[in-house]
PALOBA-593449 format. One record per residue (C-alpha): x, y, z; chain; residue in three letters; residue number from 1. Coordinates in Angstrom, 2 decimals, padded with zeros to 5 digits. Example, Ala and Ser with C-alpha at 12.3 -4.5 7.8 and 13.67 -1.06 7.14 Angstrom:
# residues 2
@xx = 012.30 yy = -004.50 zz = 007.80 c = A r = ALA k = 1
@xx = 013.67 yy = -001.06 zz = 007.14 c = A r = SER k = 2
# end
This chain:
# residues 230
@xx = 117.85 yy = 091.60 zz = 112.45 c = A r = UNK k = 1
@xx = 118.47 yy = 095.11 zz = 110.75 c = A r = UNK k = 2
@xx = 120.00 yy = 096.98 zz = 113.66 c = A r = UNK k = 3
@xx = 120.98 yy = 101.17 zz = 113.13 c = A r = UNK k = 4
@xx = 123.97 yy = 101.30 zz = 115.80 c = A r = UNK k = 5
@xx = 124.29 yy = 105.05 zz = 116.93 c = A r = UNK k = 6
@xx = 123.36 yy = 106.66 zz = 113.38 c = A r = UNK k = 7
@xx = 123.84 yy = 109.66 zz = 112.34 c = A r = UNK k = 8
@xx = 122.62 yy = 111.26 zz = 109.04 c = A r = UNK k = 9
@xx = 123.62 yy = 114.47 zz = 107.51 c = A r = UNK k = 10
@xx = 121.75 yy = 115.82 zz = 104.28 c = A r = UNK k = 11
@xx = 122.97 yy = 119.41 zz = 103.50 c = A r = UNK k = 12
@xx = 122.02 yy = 121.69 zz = 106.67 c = A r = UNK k = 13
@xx = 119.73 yy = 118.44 zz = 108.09 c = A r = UNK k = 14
@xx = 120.57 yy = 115.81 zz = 110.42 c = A r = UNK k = 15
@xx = 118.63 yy = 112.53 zz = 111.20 c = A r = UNK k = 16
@xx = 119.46 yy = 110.37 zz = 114.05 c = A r = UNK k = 17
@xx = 118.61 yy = 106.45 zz = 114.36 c = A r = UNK k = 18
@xx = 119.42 yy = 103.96 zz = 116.79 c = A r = UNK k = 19
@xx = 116.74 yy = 101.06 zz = 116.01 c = A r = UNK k = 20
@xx = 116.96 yy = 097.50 zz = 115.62 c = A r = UNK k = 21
@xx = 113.71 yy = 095.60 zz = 113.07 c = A r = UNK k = 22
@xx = 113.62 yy = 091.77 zz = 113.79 c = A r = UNK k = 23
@xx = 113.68 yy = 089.82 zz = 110.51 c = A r = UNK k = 24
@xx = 110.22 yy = 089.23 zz = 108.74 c = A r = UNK k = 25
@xx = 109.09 yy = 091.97 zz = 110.36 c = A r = UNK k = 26
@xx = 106.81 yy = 094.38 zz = 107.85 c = A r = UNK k = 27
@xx = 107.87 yy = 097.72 zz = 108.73 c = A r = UNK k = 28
@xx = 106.16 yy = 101.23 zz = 107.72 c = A r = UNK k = 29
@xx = 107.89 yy = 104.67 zz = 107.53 c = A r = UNK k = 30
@xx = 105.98 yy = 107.13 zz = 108.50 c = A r = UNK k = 31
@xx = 106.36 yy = 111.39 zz = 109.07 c = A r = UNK k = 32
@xx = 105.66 yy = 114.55 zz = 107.89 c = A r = UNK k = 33
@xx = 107.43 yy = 115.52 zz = 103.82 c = A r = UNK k = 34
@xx = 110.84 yy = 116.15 zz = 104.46 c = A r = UNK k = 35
@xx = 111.41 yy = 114.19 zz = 107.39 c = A r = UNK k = 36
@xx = 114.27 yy = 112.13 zz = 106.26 c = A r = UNK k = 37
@xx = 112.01 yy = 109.06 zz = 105.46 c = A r = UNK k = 38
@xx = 113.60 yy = 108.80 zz = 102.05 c = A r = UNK k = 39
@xx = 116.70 yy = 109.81 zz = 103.39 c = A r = UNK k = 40
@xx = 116.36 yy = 106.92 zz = 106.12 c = A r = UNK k = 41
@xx = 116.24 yy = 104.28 zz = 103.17 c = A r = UNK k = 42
@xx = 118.39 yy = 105.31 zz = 101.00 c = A r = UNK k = 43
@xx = 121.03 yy = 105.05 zz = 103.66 c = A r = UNK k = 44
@xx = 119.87 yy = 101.61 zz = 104.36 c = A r = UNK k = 45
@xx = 120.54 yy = 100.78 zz = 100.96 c = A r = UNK k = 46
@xx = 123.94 yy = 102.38 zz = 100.78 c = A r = UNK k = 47
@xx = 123.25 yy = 105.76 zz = 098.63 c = A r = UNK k = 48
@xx = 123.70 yy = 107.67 zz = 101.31 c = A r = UNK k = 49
@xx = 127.07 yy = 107.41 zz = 103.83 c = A r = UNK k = 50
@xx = 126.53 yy = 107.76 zz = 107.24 c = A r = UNK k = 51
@xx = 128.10 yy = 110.54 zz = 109.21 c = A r = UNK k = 52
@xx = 127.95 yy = 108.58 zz = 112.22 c = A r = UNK k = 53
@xx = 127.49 yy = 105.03 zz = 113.40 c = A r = UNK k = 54
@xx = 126.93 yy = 102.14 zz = 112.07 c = A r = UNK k = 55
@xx = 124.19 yy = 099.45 zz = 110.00 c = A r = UNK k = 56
@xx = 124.32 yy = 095.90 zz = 111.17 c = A r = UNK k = 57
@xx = 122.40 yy = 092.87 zz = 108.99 c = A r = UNK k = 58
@xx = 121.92 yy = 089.64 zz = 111.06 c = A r = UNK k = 59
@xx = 125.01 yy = 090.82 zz = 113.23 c = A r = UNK k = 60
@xx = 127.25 yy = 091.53 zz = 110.02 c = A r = UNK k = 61
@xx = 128.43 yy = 095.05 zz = 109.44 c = A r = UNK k = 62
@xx = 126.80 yy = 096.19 zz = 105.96 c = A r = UNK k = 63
@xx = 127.45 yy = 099.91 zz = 106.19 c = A r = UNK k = 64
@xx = 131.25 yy = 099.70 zz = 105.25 c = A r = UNK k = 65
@xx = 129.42 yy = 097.58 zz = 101.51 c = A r = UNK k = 66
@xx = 128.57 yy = 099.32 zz = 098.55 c = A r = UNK k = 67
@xx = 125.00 yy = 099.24 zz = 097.45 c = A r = UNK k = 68
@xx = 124.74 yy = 096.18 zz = 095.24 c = A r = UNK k = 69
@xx = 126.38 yy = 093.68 zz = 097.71 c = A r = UNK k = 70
@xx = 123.92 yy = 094.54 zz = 100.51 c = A r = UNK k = 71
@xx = 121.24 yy = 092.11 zz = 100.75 c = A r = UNK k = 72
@xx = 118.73 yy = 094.39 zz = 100.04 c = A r = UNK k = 73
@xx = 116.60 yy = 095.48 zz = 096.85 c = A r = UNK k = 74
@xx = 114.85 yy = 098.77 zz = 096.57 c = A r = UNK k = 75
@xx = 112.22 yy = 100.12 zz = 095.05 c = A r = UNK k = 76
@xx = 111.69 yy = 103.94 zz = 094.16 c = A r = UNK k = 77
@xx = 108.93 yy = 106.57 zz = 094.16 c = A r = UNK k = 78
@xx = 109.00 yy = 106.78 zz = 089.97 c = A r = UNK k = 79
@xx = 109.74 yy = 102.59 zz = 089.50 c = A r = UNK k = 80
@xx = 112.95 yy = 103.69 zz = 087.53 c = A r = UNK k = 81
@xx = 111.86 yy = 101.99 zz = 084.33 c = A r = UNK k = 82
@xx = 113.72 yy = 101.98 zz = 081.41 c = A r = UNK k = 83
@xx = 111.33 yy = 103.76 zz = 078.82 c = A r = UNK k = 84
@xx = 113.48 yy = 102.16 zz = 075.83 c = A r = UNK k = 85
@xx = 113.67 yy = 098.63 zz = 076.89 c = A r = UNK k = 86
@xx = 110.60 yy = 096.03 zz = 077.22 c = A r = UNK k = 87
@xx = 109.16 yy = 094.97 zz = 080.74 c = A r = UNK k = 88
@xx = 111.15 yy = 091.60 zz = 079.91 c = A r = UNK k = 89
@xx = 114.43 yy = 093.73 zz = 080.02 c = A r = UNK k = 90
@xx = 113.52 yy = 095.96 zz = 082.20 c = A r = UNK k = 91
@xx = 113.36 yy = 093.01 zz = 085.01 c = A r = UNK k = 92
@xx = 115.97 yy = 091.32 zz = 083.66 c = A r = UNK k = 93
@xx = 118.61 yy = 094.41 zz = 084.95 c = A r = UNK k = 94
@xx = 117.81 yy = 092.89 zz = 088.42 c = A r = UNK k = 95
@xx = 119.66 yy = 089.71 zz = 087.44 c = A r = UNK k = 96
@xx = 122.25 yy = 091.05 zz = 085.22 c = A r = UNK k = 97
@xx = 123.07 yy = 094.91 zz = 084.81 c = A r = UNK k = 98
@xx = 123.98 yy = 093.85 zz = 080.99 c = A r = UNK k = 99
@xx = 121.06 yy = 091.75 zz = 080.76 c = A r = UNK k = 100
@xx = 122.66 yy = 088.89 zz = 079.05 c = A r = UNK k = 101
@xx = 120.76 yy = 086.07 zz = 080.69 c = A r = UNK k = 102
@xx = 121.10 yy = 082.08 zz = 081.12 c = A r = UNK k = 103
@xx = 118.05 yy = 080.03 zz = 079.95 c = A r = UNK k = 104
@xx = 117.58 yy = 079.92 zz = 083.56 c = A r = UNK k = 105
@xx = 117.21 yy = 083.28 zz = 084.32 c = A r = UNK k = 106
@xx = 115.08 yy = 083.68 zz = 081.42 c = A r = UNK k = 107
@xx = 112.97 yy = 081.50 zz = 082.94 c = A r = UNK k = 108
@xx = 113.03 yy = 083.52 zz = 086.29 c = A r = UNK k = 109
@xx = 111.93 yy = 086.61 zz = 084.56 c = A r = UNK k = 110
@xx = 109.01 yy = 084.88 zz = 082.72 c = A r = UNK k = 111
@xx = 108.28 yy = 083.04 zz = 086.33 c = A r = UNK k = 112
@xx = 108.06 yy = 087.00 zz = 087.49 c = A r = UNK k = 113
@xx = 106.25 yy = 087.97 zz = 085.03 c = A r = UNK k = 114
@xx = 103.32 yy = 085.86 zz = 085.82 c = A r = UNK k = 115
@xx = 103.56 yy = 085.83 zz = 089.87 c = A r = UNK k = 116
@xx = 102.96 yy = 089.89 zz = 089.08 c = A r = UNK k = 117
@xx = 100.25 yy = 089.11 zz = 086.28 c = A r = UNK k = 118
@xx = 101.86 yy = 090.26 zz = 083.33 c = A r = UNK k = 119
@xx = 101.93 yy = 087.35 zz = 081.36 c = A r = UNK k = 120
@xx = 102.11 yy = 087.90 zz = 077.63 c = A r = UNK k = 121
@xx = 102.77 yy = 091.52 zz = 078.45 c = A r = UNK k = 122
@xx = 106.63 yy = 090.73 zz = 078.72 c = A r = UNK k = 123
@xx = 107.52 yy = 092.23 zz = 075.20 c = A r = UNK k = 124
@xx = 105.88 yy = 095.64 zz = 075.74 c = A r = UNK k = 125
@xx = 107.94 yy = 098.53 zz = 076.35 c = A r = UNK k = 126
@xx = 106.53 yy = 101.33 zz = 079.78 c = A r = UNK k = 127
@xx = 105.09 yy = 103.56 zz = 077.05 c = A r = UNK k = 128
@xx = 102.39 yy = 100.96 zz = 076.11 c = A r = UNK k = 129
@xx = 101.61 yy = 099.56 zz = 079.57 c = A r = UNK k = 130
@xx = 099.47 yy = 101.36 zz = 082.06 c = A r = UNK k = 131
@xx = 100.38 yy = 103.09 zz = 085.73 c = A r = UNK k = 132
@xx = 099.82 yy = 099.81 zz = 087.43 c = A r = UNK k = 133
@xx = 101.10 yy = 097.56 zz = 085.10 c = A r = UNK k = 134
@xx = 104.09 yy = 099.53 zz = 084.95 c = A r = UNK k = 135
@xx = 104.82 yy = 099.62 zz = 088.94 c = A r = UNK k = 136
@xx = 103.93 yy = 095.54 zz = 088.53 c = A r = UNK k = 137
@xx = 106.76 yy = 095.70 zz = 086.19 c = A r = UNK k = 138
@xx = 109.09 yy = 097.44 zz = 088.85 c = A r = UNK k = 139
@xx = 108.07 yy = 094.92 zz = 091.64 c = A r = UNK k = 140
@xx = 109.04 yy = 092.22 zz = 089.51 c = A r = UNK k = 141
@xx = 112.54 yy = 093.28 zz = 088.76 c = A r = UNK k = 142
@xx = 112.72 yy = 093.64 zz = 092.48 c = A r = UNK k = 143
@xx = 111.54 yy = 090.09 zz = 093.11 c = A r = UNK k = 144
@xx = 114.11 yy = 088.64 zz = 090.41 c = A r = UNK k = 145
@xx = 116.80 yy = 089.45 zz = 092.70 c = A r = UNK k = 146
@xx = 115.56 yy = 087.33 zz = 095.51 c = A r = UNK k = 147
@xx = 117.09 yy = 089.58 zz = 098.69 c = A r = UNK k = 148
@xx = 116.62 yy = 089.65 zz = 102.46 c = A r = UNK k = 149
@xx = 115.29 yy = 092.72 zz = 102.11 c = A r = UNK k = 150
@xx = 112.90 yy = 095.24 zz = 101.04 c = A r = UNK k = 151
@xx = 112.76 yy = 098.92 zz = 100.38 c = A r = UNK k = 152
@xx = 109.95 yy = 100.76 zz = 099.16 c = A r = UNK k = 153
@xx = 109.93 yy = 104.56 zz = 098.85 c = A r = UNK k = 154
@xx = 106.46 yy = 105.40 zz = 097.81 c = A r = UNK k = 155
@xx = 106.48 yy = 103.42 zz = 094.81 c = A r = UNK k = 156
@xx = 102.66 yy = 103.33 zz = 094.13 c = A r = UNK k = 157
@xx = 102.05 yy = 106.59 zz = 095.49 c = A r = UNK k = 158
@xx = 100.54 yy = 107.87 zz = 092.05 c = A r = UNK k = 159
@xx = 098.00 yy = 104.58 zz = 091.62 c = A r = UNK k = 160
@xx = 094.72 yy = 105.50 zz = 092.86 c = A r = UNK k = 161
@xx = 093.47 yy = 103.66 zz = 096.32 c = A r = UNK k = 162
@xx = 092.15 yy = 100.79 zz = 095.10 c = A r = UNK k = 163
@xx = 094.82 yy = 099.92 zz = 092.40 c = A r = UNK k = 164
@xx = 097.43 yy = 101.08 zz = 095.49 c = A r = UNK k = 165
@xx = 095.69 yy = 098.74 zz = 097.81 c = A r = UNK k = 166
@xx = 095.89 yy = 096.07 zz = 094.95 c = A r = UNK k = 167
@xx = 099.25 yy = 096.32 zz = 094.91 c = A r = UNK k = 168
@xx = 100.15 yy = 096.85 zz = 098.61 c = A r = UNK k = 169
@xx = 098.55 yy = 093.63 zz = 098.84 c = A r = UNK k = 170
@xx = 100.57 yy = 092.01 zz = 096.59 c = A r = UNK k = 171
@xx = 103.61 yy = 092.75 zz = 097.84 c = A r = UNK k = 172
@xx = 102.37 yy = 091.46 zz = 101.46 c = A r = UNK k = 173
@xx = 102.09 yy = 088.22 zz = 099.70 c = A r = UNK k = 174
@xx = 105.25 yy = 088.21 zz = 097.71 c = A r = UNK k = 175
@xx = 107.09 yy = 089.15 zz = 100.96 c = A r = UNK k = 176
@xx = 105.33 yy = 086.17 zz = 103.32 c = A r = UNK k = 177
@xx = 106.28 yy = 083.61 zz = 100.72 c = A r = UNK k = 178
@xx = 110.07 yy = 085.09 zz = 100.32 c = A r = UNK k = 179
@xx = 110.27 yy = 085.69 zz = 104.31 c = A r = UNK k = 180
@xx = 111.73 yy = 089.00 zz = 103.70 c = A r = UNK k = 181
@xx = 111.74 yy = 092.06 zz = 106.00 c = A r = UNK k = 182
@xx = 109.93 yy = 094.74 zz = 104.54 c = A r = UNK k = 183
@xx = 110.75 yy = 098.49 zz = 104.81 c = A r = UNK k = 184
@xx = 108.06 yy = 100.86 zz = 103.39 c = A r = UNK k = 185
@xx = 107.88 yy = 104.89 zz = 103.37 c = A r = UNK k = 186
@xx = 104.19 yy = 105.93 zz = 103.61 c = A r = UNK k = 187
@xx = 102.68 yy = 109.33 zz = 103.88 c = A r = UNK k = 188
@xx = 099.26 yy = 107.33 zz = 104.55 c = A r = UNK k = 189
@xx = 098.21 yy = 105.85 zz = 107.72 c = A r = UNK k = 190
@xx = 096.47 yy = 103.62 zz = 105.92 c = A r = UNK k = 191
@xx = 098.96 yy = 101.79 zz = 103.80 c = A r = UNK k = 192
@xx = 100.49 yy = 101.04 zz = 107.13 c = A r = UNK k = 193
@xx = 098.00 yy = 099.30 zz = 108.28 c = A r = UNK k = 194
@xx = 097.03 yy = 097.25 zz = 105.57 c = A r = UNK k = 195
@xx = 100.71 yy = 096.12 zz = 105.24 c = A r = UNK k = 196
@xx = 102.89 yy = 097.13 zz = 108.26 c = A r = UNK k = 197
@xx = 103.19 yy = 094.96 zz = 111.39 c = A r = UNK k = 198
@xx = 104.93 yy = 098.20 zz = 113.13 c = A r = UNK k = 199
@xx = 105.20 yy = 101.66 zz = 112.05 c = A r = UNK k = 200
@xx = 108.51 yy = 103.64 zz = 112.22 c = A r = UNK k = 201
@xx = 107.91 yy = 107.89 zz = 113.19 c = A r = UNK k = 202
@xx = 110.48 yy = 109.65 zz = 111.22 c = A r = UNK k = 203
@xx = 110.33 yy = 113.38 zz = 112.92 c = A r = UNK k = 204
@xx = 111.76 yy = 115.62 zz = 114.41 c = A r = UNK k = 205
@xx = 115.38 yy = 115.05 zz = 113.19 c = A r = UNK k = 206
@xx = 114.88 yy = 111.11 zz = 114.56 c = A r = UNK k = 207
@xx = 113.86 yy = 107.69 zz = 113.70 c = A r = UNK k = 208
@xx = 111.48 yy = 106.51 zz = 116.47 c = A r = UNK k = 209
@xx = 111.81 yy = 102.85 zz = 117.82 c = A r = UNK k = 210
@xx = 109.44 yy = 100.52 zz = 115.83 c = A r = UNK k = 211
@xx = 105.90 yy = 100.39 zz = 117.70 c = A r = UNK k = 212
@xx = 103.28 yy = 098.43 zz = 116.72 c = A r = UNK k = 213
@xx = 100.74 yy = 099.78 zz = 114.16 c = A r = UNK k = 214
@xx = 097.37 yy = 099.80 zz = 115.45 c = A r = UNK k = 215
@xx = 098.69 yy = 101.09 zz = 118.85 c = A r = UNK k = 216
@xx = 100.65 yy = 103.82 zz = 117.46 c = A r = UNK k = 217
@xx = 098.00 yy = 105.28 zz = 115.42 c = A r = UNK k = 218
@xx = 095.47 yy = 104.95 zz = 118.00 c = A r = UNK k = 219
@xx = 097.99 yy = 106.70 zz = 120.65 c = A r = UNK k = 220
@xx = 099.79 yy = 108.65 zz = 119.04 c = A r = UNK k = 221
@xx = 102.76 yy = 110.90 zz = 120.36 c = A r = UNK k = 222
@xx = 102.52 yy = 115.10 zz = 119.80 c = A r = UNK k = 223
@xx = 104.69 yy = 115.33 zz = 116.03 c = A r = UNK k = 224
@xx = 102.55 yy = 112.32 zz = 114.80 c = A r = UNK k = 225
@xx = 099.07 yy = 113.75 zz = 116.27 c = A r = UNK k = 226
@xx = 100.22 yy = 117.27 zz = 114.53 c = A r = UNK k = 227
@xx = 100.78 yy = 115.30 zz = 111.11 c = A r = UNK k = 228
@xx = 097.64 yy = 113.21 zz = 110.78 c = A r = UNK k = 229
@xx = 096.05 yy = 116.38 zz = 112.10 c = A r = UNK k = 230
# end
């Protein structure tokens, strides 16, 4: 369970508030209007951001007080964060090994990546001569190398058009069932969260809303959501 324990956020003048708890396995969407604190939600999660207040809790152990790379999470940003210089096989092989010096069995892992994303044979070609999708495939891969409980996205396939996005959001539902992860995803579309989210998180208002469950959210929605979705 990823539990927010009294939470409180500062950003500049803003302040976000969260006391939530997410069971684990649970497919999660963020959801509010720009400027929110939706991003600013995750990246705390993930440990860019320090907390001004409160605490984060992982399965009942304190991860708040851990830098970024030793909390068992992996996150994935709005621009994929691709390294224009190196090839999509090094590019996934930085979430194994920041130096990128890998074991034959890591090699293996990355090539095993490769093809659960459907890039095989592509592995050699640099972001420059792949396209939009194949690039944010390339990005979800060197997420799923590093094999953590959970997962953050912020938006990454918010440039794809809908049916390459949906393509993708699908994919990542299926990479998440098999790895049983819990699953954390900022949307400013209602309907990413339903092809994807089990419950939907409301980010407004200076707060993080309890979880609620998708359909029944969007269907009833409260007065900051109904003014967003207009």
């Amino acid at each position: 369970m990823l539990k927010l324990d009294g939470c409180v956020i500062e950003n500049g003048d803003f302040t976000l508030s969260a006391d939530i708890e997410i069971k684990a396995g649970t497919s999660v969407a963020i959801i509010g209007p720009s400027g929110a604190g939706k991003s600013t939600l995750l990246e705390t999660i993930a440990g860019f951001r320090d907390l001004k207040q409160g605490q984060i809790f992982w399965n009942g152990q304190q991860i708040s007080n851990l830098l970024p790379g030793k909390r068992p999470m992996a996150m994935l940003f709005q621009d994929g964060n691709l390294f224009p210089h190196l090839t999509a096989e090094q590019n996934i092989a930085l979430g194994l090994r920041p130096n990128g010096r890998l074991s034959q069995d890591e090699q293996t892992q990355v090539q095993s990546a490769l093809d659960r994303v459907a890039l095989q044979g592509l592995g050699a070609r640099k972001p420059s001569e792949l396209s939009g999708g194949q690039q944010s495939r390339v990005a979800l891969a060197r997420v799923l190398v590093q094999r953590r409980e959970l997962l953050l996205l912020d938006e990454p396939f918010a440039a794809l058009g809908p049916a390459l996005k949906a393509e993708m959001l699908d994919l990542v539902a299926e990479l998440v069932a098999e790895a049983q992860s819990t699953l954390l995803m900022v949307s400013h579309d209602p309907q990413d969260a339903r092809r994807i989210a089990d419950q939907t998180i409301l980010v407004a208002d200076e707060n993080v809303h309890v979880p609620a469950r998708t359909e029944e959210l969007f269907e009833n929605p409260p007065p900051s959501l109904r003014a967003y979705l207009g």
